[in-house]
N, C-alpha and C positions, 0 to 999 in steps of 0.2 A: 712461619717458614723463614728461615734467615738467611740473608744475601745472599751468601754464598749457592744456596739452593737454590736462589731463582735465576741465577748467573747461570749454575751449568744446566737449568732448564732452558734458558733463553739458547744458551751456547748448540745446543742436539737440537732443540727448534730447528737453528740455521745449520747446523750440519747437515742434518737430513733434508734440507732445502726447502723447508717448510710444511716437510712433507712428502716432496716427492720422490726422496728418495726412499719412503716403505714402498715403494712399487714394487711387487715380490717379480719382475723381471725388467732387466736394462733399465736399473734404478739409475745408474750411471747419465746414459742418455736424457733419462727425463729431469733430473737433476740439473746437467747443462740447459734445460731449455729457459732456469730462471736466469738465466745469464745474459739472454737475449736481451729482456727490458733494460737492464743495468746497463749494457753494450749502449744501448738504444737511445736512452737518457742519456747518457754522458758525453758518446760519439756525436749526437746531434746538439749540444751543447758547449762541446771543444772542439766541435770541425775535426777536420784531420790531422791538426796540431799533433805532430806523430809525439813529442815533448811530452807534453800534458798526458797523452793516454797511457806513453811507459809509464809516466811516475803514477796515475791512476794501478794502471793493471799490476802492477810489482806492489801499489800498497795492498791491494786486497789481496794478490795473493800470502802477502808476510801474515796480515789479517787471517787467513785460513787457519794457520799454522795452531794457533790456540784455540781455534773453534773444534779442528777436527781433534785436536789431542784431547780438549775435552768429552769428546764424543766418545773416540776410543776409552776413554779409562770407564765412562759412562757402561759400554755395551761391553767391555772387558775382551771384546776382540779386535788383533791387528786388522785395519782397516777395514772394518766393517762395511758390507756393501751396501749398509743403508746410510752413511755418511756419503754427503755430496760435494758439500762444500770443497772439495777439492778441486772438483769439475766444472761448478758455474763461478767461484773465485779465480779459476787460475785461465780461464775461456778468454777475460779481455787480452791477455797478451798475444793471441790470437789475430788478431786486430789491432795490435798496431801500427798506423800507419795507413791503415784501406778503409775507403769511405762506408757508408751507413749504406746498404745499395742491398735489396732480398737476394739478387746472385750471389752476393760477395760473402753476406751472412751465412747464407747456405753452403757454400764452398767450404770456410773458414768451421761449419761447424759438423759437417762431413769428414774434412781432415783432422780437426781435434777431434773425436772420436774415434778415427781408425787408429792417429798416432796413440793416443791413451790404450785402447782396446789392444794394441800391439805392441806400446812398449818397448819401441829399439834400444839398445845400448847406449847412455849407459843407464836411460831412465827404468829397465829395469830392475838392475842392479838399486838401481838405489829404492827401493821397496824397503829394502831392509833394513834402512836407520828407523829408530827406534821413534814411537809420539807422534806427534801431528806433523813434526818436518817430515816424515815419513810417509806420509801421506800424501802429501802436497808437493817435493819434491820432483818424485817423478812426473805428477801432471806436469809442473814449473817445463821442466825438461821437453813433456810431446807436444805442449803450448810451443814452447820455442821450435820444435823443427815442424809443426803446424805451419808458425808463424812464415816460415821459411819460405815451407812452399805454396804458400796465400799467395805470396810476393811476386814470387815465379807465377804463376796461373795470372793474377791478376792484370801484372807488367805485361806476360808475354802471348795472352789470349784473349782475358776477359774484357780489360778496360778498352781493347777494339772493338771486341763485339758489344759492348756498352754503350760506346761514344758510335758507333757503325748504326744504331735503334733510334740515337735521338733525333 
């Protein structure tokens, strides 16, 4: 077997999220869930250094961009819904900037799912470029207005009722 073949084996490996995204339903969802460890691991390792987690969360998601294009030429369909890797790579920017906390997680990974699942403008539209940016862009995009409103909830609700328990 020669590099190259074990490259774009290794490459669908992590597309598919190890696997979870053969889930033959809301392969999407179960796919973000490997995102949590990664979240998990690096968050409780860089604090809230909101710094550190952009330039973390923006590399993995650049990172994505050749995993999922090799997947796609692999399975010879535009974004196959068994490619994940757009999902649990592009989750930390989700989380920039808001602590390690089960609400917060949970929050953050309820709204990065509906924004993906939903798709506002113009992370729709952008479906349509072509390869793995094409895949990952859009997530890139409902990550960002995710991210948004984590901030909003968090600032203007949760981290009362948080600091209100301890």
């Amino acid at each position: 077997m020669g590099i190259s073949r074990i490259i774009n084996r290794v490459a669908v490996m992590l597309a598919t999220g190890l696997g979870l995204g053969l889930i033959p339903f809301a392969s999407g969802t179960f796919g973000t869930l490997l995102a949590l460890p990664i979240v998990w691991f690096f968050w409780d390792n860089l604090g809230c250094y909101w710094g550190w987690q952009a330039a973390l969360a923006a590399g993995l998601s650049v990172v994505a961009i050749p995993i999922c294009g090799a997947a796609e030429r692999h399975y010879g369909t535009k974004d196959d819904g068994r490619i994940v890797a757009d999902e649990y790579l592009t989750f930390p920017l989700c989380m920039i900037g808001l602590p390690w906390n089960p609400w917060v997680v949970l929050m953050a990974f309820l709204t990065c799912r509906c924004f993906d699942i939903f798709k506002p403008a113009p992370a729709n539209q952008l479906q349509a470029v072509k390869g793995g940016l094409g895949i990952v862009i859009d997530d890139v995009v409902a990550s960002v207005y995710s991210l948004a409103v984590n901030h909003a909830i968090y600032w203007l609700i949760l981290r009362r009722l948080l600091l209100a328990t301890e």
